[in-house]
Phi, psi and omega in degrees: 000137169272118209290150148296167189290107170296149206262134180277178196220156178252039183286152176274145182264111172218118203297345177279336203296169172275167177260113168342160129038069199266351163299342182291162179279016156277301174295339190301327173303265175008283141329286180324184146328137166295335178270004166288308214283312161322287211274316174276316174246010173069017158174171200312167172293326199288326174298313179301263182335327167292328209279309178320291186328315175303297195297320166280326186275002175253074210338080174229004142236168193243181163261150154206200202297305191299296187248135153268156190332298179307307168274026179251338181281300187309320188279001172267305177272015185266325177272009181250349188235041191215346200083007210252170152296144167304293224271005177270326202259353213250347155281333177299331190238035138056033163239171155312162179286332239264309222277300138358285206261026154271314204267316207294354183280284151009265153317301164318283174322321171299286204318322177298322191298313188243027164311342185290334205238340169244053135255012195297117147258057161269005181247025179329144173209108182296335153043024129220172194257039185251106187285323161295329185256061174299313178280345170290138174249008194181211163195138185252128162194192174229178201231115180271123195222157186289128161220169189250106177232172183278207184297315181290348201224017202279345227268316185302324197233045131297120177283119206278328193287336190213014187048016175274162187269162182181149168232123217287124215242106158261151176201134185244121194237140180273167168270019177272350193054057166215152199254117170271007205182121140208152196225079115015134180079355166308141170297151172299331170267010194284153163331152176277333173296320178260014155292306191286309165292339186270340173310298210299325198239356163304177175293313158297058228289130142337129183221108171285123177307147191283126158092015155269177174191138156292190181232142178226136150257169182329356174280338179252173184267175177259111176225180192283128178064028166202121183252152178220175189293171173267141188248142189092015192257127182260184190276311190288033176201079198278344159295006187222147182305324192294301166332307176293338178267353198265323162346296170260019155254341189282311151337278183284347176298007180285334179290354170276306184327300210314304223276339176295309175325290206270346169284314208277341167255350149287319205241066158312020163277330200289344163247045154201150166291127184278161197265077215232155157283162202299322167317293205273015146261353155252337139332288192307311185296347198278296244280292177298313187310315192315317205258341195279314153317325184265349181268329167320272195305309214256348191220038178320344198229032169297137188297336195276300203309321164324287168341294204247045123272331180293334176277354155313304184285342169271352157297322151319302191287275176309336187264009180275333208248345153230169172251147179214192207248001189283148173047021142010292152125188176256154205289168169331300192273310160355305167298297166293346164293331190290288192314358174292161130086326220297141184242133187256046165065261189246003205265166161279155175300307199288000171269353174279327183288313172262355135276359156294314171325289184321337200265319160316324207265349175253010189272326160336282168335289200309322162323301228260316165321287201279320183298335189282327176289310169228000000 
């Protein structure tokens, strides 16, 4: 049977009330281990719980006869953080499909509404320690992720590098591993520079703090608030100032992978295209990121964000000790073919000039630091 629009009710969403209709497989979840509640909904109870409280007191879910808040939230995350079909899931949680992709609409959409509110970086925290990069707060790039689109529209969002449908993701990720920016739905095949530029100048804007800057890798230009490696430079060659700066820059541009990673082992929707409309898969990417800012802040020490501090640290360990050809940067004439046509947007010539400065002075720095040290 197909359910009809449920009539709402005013019960309060609260983790002390007892919990309703504990034969259902939301409570049971519930009731149980923290680590049921991990592995099914993808993060602690007490965090599941607050988020409910969040979403009903700024009225963007309701209670209704049938479902209550927690379980319209449990059937959202249980399929994003699984990977599943309305029709795989909808005897587990005992509704209609029609209901199922009623409620996960629902939920997606409160979250998006207020995605806005776990990207604020007016509390930027560099949360690193490289003393020459005193002012970086991050790192900026994109990300290509599988989307489903129809027949008519597939030829923009072909990935010129691997002929996959894909939609090109920018995000300025801080080193705390929260995404301070994401800007959703570029076709695949647009550039990452022109990605990065249509951010800079939309309304909702990318916004670098004054007197701050990210970090690009080599796909990008060295412009005012985005510094990039120097190209035709490698990394392995760590005996010259330039080599060194790109070495640790490279170091730090690993924190944006960490914070892609621990989104993608939170939320598996996110590696394959959901068969969704194009709108509600550039949703979902909003959505996750949103929710992934928030288990940070209410949870640092969250079972997924552990792993991939612990690969920080085996990374940290492996890079004093080997050299690799990755990120290399671009050979010389690579470089001058990138620089044809290149248009640097809204910037002055003489603000590009001082962040190629800016880029010296700190490659100096790092010089002048390791000839004094050893």
């Amino acid at each position: 049977m197909i359910d009809g629009e449920d009539e709402a009710v005013t019960t309060s969403c609260n983790k002390e009330s007892p919990i309703p209709d504990t034969d259902k497989f939301v409570y049971q979840i519930l009731n149980g281990p923290n680590e049921q509640c991990q592995e099914n909904f993808r993060m602690d109870k007490t965090v599941f719980y607050k988020l409910c409280h969040v979403l009903q007191t700024r009225g963007l879910l309701r209670h209704t006869n049938r479902i209550k808040i927690e379980e319209q939230l449990a059937i959202f995350l249980f399929v994003i953080g699984h990977n599943l079909r309305t029709r795989a899931v909808q005897d587990l949680f005992g509704y209609s499909g029609e209901t199922i992709s009623r409620h996960f609409n629902n939920v997606l959409n409160a979250v998006t509404s207020i995605s806005a509110s776990f990207f604020r970086s007016s509390d930027v925290d560099d949360h690193q320690s490289d003393p020459c990069f005193k002012d970086c707060v991050g790192v900026v790039d994109c990300i290509h992720m599988p989307v489903m689109v129809g027949v008519d529209e597939q030829g923009p969002f072909r990935n010129s590098d691997n002929g996959l449908l894909t939609q090109n993701v920018l995000v300025a990720c801080s080193f705390d591993l929260r995404f301070r920016y994401v800007l959703a739905g570029w076709e695949g095949s647009a550039s990452d520079q022109q990605v990065l530029n249509a951010a800079l100048t939309r309304p909702n804007n990318l916004q670098v703090p004054l007197g701050k800057y990210y970090i690009v890798d080599s796909k990008y230009e060295n412009l005012p608030g985005f510094i990039a490696p120097y190209r035709g430079v490698s990394t392995s060659n760590k005996e010259e100032p330039k080599g060194m700066f790109n070495e640790r820059h490279k170091v730090l541009h690993r924190a944006i992978d960490r914070a892609f990673g621990a989104l993608k082992e939170r939320f598996p929707i996110l590696l394959s295209a959901p068969p969704y409309p194009l709108q509600t898969q550039v949703k979902l990417v909003i959505a996750a990121c949103a929710l992934h800012n928030y288990v940070r802040l209410e949870k640092p020490d969250d079972f997924v964000f552990r792993m991939f501090e612990e690969e920080e640290q085996e990374e940290a360990l492996l890079a004093e000790t080997t050299e690799t050809e990755e990120g290399r940067g671009m050979t010389l004439e690579e470089e001058e073919e990138e620089n044809q046509g290149h248009e640097h947007g809204s910037f002055r010539p003489e603000e590009v000039e001082d962040s190629l400065r800016l880029r010296d002075e700190i490659t100096s720095h790092l010089w002048n630091h390791y000839v004094q040290t050893f």
